[in-house]
C-alpha positions as MATLAB code, in Angstrom:
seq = 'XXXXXXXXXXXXXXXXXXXXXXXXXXXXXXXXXXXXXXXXXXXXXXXXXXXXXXXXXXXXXXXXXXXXXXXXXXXXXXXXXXXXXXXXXXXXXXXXXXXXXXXXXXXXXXXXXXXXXXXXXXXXXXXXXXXXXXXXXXXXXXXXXXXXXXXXXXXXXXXXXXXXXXXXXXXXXXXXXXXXXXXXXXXXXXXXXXXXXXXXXXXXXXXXXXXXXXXXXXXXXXXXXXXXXXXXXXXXXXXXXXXXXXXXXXXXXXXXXXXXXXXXXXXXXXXXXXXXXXXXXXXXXXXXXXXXXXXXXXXXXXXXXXXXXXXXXXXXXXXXXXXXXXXXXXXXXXXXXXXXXXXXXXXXXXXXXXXXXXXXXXXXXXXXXXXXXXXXXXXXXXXXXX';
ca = [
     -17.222   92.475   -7.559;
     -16.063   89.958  -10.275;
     -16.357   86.003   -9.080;
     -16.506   82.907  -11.124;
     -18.831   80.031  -10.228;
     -18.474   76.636  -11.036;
     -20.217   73.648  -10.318;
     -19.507   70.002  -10.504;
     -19.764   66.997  -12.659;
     -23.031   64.173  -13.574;
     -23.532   62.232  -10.248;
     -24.816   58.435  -11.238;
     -26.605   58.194   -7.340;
     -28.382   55.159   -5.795;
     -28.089   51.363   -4.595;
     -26.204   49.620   -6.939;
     -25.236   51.835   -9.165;
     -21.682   50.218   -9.602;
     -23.702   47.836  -12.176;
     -23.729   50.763  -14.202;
     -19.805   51.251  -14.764;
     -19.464   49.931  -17.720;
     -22.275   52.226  -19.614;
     -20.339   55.005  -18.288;
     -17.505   54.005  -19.869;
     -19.206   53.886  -23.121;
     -20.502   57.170  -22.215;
     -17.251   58.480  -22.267;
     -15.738   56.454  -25.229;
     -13.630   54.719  -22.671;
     -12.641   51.286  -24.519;
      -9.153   50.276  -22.343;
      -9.362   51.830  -18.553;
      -6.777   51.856  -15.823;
      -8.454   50.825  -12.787;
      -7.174   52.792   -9.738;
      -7.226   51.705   -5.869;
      -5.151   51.609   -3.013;
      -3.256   48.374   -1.994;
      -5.852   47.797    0.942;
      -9.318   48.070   -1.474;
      -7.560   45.850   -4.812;
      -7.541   42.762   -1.987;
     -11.113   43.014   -0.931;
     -13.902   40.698   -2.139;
     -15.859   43.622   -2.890;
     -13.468   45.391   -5.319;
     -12.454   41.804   -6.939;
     -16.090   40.838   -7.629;
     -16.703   44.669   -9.152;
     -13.645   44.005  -11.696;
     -14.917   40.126  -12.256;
     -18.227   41.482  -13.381;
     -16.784   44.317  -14.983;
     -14.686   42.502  -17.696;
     -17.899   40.411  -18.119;
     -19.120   43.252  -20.207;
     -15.527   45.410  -21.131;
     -12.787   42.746  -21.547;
     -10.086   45.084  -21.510;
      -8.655   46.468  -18.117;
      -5.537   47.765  -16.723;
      -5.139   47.983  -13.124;
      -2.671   49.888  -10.643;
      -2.781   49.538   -6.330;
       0.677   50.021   -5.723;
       0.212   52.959   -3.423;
      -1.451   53.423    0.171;
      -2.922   56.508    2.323;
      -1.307   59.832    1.660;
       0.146   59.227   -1.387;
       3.527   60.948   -3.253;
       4.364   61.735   -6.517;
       6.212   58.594   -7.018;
       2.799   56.759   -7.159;
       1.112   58.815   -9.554;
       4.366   58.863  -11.974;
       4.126   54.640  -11.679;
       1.030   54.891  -12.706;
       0.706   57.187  -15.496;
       3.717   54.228  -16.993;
       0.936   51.651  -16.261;
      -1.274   53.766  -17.928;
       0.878   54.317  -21.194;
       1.858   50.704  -20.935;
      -1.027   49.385  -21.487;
      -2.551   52.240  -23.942;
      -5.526   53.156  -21.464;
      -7.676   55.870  -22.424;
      -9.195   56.249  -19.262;
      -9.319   56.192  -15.319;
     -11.500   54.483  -13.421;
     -10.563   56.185   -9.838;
     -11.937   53.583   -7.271;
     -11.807   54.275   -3.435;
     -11.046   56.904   -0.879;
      -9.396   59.781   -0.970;
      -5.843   58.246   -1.825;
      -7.604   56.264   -4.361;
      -9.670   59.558   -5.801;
      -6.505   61.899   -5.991;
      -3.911   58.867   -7.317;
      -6.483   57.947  -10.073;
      -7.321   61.765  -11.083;
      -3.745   62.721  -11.095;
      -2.374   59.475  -13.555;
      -5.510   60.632  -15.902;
      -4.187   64.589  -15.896;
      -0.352   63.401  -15.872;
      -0.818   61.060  -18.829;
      -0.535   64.136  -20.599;
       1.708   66.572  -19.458;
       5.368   66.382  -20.309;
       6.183   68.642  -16.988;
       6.724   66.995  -13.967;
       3.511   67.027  -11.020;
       4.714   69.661   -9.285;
       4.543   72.619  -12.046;
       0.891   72.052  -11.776;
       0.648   73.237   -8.199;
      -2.038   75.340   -6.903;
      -0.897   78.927   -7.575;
      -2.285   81.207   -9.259;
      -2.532   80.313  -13.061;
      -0.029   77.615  -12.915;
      -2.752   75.334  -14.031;
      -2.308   76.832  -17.532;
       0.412   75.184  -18.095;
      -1.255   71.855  -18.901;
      -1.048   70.386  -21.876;
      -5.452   69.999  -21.685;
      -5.593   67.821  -25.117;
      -4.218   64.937  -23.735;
      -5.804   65.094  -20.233;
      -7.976   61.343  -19.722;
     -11.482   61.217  -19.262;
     -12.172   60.009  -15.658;
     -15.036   58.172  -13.766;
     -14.828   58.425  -10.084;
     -16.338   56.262   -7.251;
     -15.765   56.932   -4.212;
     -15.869   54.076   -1.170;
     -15.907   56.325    1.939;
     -17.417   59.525    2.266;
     -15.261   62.258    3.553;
     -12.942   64.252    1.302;
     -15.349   64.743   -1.603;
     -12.361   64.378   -4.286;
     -15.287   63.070   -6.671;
     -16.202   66.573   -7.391;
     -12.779   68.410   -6.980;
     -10.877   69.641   -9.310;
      -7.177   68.670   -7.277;
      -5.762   66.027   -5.931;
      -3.447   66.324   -2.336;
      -0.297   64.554   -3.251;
       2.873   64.490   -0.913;
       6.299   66.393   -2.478;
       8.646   63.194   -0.450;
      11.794   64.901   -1.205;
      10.274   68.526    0.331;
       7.995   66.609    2.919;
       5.192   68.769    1.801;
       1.252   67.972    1.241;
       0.933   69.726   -2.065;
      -2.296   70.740   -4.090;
      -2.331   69.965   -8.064;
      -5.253   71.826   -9.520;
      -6.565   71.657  -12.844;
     -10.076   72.008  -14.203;
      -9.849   69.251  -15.631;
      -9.374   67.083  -12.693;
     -12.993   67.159  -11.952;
     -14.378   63.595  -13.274;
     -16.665   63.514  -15.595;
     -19.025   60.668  -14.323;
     -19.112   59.986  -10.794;
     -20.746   57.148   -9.134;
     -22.147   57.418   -5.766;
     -23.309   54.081   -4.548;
     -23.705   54.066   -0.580;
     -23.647   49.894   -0.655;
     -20.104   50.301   -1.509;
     -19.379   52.376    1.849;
     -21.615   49.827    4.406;
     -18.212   47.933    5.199;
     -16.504   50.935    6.292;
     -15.435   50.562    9.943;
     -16.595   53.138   12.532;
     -13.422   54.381   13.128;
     -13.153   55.589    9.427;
     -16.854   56.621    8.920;
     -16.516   58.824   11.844;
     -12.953   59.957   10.269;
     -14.165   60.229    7.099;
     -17.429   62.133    8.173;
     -15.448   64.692    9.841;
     -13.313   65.629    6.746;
     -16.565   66.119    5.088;
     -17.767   68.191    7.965;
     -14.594   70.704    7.762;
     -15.152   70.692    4.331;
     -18.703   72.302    4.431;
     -17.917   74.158    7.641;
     -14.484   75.939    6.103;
     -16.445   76.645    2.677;
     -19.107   78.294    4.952;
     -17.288   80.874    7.338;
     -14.480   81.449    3.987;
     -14.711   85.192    2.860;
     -16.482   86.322   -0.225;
     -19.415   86.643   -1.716;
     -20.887   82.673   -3.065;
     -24.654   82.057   -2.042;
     -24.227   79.160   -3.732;
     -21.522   77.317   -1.852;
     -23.085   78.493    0.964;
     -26.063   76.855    0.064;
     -24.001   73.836   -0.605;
     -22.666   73.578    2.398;
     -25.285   74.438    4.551;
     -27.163   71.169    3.683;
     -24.275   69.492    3.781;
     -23.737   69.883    7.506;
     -27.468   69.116    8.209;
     -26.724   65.556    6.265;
     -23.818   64.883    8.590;
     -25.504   65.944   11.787;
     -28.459   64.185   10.824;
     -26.944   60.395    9.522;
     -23.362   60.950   10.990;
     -23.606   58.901   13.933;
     -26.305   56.954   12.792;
     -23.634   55.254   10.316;
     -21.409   54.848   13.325;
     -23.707   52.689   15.064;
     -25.087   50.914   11.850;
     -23.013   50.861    9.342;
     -25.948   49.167    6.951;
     -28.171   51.639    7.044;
     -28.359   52.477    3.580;
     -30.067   56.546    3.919;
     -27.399   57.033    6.325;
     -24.458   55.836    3.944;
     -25.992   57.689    0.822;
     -27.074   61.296    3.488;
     -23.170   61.055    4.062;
     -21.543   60.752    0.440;
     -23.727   63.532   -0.863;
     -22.080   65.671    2.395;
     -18.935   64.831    1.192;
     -19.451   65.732   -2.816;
     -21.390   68.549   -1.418;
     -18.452   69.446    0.527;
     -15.656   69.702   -2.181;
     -17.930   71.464   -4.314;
     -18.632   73.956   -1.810;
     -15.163   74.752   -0.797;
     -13.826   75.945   -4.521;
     -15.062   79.387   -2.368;
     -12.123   78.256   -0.126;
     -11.117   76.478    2.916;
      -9.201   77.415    5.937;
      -6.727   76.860    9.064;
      -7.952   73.498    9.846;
      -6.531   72.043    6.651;
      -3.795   74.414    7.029;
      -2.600   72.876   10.097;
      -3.523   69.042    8.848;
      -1.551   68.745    5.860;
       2.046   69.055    7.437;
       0.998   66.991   10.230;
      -0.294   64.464    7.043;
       2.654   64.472    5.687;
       5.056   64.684    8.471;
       3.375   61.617   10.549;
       1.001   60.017    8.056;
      -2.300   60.585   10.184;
      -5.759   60.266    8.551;
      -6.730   63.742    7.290;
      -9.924   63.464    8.431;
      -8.965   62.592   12.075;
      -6.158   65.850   11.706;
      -9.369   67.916   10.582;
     -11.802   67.167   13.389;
      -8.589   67.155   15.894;
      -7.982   71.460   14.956;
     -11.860   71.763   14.222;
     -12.536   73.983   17.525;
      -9.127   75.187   17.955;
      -9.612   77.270   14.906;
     -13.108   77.706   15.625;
     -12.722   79.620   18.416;
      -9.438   81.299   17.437;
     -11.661   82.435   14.489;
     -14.792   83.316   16.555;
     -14.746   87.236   16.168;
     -14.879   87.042   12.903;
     -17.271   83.843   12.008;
     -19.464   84.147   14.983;
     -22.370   85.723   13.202;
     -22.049   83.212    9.973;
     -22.466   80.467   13.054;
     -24.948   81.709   14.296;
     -26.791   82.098   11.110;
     -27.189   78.039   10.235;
     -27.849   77.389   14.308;
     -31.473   77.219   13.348;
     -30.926   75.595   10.054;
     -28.900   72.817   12.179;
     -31.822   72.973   14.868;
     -29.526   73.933   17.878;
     -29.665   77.229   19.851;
     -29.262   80.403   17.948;
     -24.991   81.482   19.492;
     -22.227   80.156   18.790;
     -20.870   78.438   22.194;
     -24.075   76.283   20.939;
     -22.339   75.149   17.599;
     -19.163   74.910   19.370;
     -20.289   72.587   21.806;
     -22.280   70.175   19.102;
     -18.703   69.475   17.490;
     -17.200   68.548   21.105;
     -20.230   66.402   21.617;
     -20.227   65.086   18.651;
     -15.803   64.546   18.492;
     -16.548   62.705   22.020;
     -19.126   60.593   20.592;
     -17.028   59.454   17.710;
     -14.162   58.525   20.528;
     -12.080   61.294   18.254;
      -9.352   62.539   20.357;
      -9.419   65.813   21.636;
      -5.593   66.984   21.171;
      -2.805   66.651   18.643;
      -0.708   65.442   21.462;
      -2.939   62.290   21.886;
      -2.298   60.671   18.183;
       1.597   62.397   17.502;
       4.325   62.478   20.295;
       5.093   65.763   21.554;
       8.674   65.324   20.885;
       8.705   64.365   17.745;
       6.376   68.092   16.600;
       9.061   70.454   15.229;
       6.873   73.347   16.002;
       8.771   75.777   13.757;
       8.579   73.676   10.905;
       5.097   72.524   11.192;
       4.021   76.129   11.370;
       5.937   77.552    8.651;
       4.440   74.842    6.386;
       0.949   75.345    7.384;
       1.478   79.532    6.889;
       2.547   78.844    3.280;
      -0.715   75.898    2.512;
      -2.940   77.013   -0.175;
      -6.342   76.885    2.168;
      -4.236   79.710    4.284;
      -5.227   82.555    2.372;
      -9.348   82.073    2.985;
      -8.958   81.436    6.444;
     -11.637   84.361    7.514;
      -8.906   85.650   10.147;
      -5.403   86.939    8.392;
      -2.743   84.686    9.395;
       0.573   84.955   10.757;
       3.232   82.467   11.761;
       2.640   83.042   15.400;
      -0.764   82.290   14.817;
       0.106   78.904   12.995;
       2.441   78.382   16.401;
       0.159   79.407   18.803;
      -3.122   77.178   16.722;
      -0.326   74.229   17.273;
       0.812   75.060   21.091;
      -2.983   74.778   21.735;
      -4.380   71.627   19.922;
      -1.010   69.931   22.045;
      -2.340   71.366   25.578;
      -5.779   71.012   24.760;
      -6.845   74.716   25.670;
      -9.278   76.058   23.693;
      -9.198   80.317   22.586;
     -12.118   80.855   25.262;
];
């Protein structure tokens, strides 16, 4: 057996720690930065007073929003011109997920001279990149679900293929990231459950993936014992501070765990992401125990393994049941059918897309495209593979 492990970036964690932003710019030589967030997070008083007291110390900085959830390569290429424009030299990647994978991408693409999608995940397209000109990055994330802070992709949407695609590169990973839970209390409910449930699939998938990684495993065994522990806690009070910081080391835990892999529940959420723009974390904890179950004979003994870990009964109808509890408790709905209308799902089409997604190949059961079709028939009806 031959494996390479790799593990993530310098993690700047506590209260407050967004004072510290500009040190870590001088950390990193960064003198002009492009400051990246979504069009939601650039209008809130918490993201205005971080840039006002920001320029207080580092006078010069760029700034691009123009881009929402989900975003497509269109974004990223207007913002690697805002980036050249104004002769940054860094990114400041500010936000959720969107904001994480926009920010990272502009820093890799400023660059590159081939367009985004060369860079996809596949085997060694990565080398490719032109790595010389790649941007330092500082990453700080304000919810705590997909973990992008310690990835080395970003998820960006191919509009003219309709197709969630993966750009990896090494170099992607930031190099300073900042995780301050008093920049996630304002998160509503709906989002921290959301958000909490990516990070859940995240350490769960990395978990049950094939091959041999103690250390993910490790990873992402804690990782689930943060969420079960400050999850819903966060739900019902979103100021509780432990809770806020328990959940955004889960989600960098999370996306550091899963370079050992992923599986069918992102497989089936990115077309539906990109076909009907729903939250991926929502999409995630939607096909959670579909794929659970359809996976059972081949995970059940890796369940049962962290059932004492996670203090519930030592079988796997016991894990099971803690996510439908816990999905239920969150008010996340319990079929695909309930958040897209079932005659707008092209099944064919959905399924094809989700056989050919990158996280396909470590689902631990072998995949076919009647599996994708039959994982899909079932999240619409609602029948679990019991």
């Amino acid at each position: 057996m031959k494996t390479n492990w790799n593990y993530p970036t310098s993690l700047w964690v506590g209260e407050d720690r967004i004072k510290d932003l500009s040190e870590a710019c001088k950390n990193l030589k960064i003198s002009s930065p492009l400051f990246v967030t979504d069009k939601d997070l650039i209008n809130l008083e918490m993201t205005k007073n971080i840039i006002f007291e920001f320029k207080k110390k580092l006078s010069t900085l760029a700034i691009f929003s123009n881009f929402s959830g989900n975003p497509i390569g269109e974004n990223v290429e207007e913002g690697v011109l805002e980036f050249k424009k104004n002769k940054c030299d860094g990114v400041i990647a500010f936000g959720g997920g969107s904001g994480l994978d926009v920010g990272k991408a502009i820093a890799f693409m400023s660059g590159q001279s081939r367009p985004i999608w060369d860079f996809e995940d596949i085997g060694d397209y990565w080398k490719r990149a032109n790595e010389k000109d790649i941007a330092p990055i500082i990453a700080i994330p304000t919810t705590a679900g997909t973990g992008s802070e310690t990835g080395r992709a970003s998820a960006i949407i191919n509009k003219k293929v309709g197709v969630k695609k993966i750009i990896f590169h090494p170099k992607f990973l930031p190099s300073i990231v900042i995780l301050d839970p008093v920049l996630t209390v304002d998160l509503s409910p709906r989002l921290t459950a959301a958000t909490g449930m990516d990070a859940l699939a995240h350490n769960l998938e990395a978990f049950c993936a094939p091959g041999f990684h103690p250390m993910a495993d490790g990873i992402a065994i804690e990782g689930m014992k943060l969420i079960k522990k400050s999850l819903l806690v966060a739900v019902k009070n979103g100021k509780d501070l432990n809770a806020r910081a328990d959940l955004l080391a889960a989600a960098s835990m999370g996306s550091t765990a899963f370079q050992k892999g992923l599986g069918a529940i992102h497989s089936l959420s990115h077309p539906v992401n990109a076909q009907f723009n729903i939250h991926h974390g929502l999409s995630n904890a939607i096909f959670m125990p579909y794929v659970l179950t359809f996976n059972k004979s081949l995970i059940e003994k890796r369940i049962e393994s962290i059932c004492d870990y996670l203090n519930l009964d030592k079988n796997f109808e016991s894990f099971l049941n803690w996510i439908l509890n816990l999905r239920k408790e969150l008010n996340i709905p319990h079929k695909l059918s309930d958040v897209v209308e079932e005659n707008k799902i092209n099944l064919d089409q959905l399924s094809k897309m989700a056989l050919e997604d990158p996280s396909t190949s470590t689902n631990p059961k072998k995949m076919t495209l009647d599996d994708m079709k039959i994982l899909y028939q079932h999240s619409i009806s609602g029948k679990l593979f019991l």
